[in-house]
N, C-alpha and C positions, 0 to 999 in steps of 0.2 A: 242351452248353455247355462250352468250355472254360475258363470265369473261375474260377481260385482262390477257395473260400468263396462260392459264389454256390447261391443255393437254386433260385432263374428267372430265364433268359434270355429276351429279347428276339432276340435275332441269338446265332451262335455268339462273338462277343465283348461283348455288351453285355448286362450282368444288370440284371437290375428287383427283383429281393429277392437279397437276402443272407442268409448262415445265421445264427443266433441269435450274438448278440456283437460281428458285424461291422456296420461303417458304409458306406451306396453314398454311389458317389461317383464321377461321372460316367461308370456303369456298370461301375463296379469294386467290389470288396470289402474296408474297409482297417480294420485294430482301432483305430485312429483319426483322426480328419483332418486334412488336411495344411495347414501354417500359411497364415491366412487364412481358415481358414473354419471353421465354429464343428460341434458337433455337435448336432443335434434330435434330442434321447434320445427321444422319443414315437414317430419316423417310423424311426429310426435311418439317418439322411441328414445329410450333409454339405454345408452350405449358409455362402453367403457370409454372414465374420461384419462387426461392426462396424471399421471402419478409423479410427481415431482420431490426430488432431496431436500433433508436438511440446507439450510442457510450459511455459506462459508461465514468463517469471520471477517469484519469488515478491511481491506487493503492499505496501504498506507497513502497518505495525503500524495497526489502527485499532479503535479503542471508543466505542459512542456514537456513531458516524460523526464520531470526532475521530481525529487521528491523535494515538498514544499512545509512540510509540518503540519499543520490545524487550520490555518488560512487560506481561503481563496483559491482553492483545487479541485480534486476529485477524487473520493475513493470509492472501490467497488466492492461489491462482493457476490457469490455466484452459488447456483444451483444445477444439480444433476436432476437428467430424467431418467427416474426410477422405470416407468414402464410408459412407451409411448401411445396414443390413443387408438382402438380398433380404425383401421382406416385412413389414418388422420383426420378422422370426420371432425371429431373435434379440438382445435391447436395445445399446447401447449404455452401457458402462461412464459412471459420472457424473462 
């Protein structure tokens, strides 16, 4: 095998275990994953994470499910899930 940090290969470029510490990832060895995708510390694999939206704009002040102005309420505001995680291995942020 010639993969950097690889414990078993599959082919001479494609590993199936990595050595202790290392993350696979799409038959590579990497100390961590690369943006987009989450790490499963159990498997030590790199798997697609949650892709989540833009940030609504904040709601108006409300209590009581009355609106209340600037004091002493609640406002919310909300995101879409762009693409949900391979699996649900890994959640989506709330």
């Amino acid at each position: 095998c010639i993969i950097e940090n690889c414990d078993s290969c599959f082919s001479r470029d494609f590993c199936t275990k990595c050595k202790t510490g290392f993350y696979s990832h799409r038959g590579r060895c990497f100390r961590g994953c690369p943006p987009g995708f989450a790490a499963l510390e159990e498997l030590m694999e790199c798997v697609e994470g949650c892709e989540v939206g833009q940030w609504s704009e904040w709601g108006t002040c409300s209590r009581n499910n009355k609106t209340c102005g600037f004091k002493w309420g609640l406002e919310t505001r909300t995101r879409q899930i762009v693409k949900k995680p391979a699996k649900d291995t890994v959640p989506c942020p709330t």
